[in-house]
C-alpha angles and dihedrals in degrees: 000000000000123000106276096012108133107246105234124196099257075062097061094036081063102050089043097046092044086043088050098051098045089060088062089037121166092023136075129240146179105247133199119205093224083058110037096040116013117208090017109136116230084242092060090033088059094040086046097053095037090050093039082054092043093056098048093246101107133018138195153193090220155341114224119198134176081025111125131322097316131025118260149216117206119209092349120170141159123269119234084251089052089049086052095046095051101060 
């Protein structure tokens, strides 16, 4: 993020989500939004996952959403170049 740009929440359901995965790096994981990135709407979380594929930096099996009570990845991890990224 550049210096005075106002932080939205897409942009905290990414650095939580990022900061999530590299925990479980190099490995992959299911992961529920509640739980990855707290307070996230399912608006930002899917904004946050879509962009975060886009860029090379995480990949996934699938996005789930309307099912259950928070949207959610299957079998996400970060990309070498995410992992890389996120140091």
């Amino acid at each position: 993020m550049v210096k005075g740009e106002q932080r939205t929440g897409a942009d905290a359901a990414r650095e939580a989500l990022v900061a999530y995965l590299r925990r479980e790096w190099p490995g992959s994981v299911d992961v529920d939004a509640q739980v990855a990135a707290p307070g996230a709407s399912a608006a930002h979380f899917f904004e946050a996952c879509t962009s975060l594929q886009h860029e090379g930096l995480i990949m996934y099996e699938a996005l789930l959403l309307g099912v259950g009570s928070s949207p959610k990845l299957l079998a996400a991890a970060l990309t070498r170049k995410g992992q890389e990224a996120a140091q």
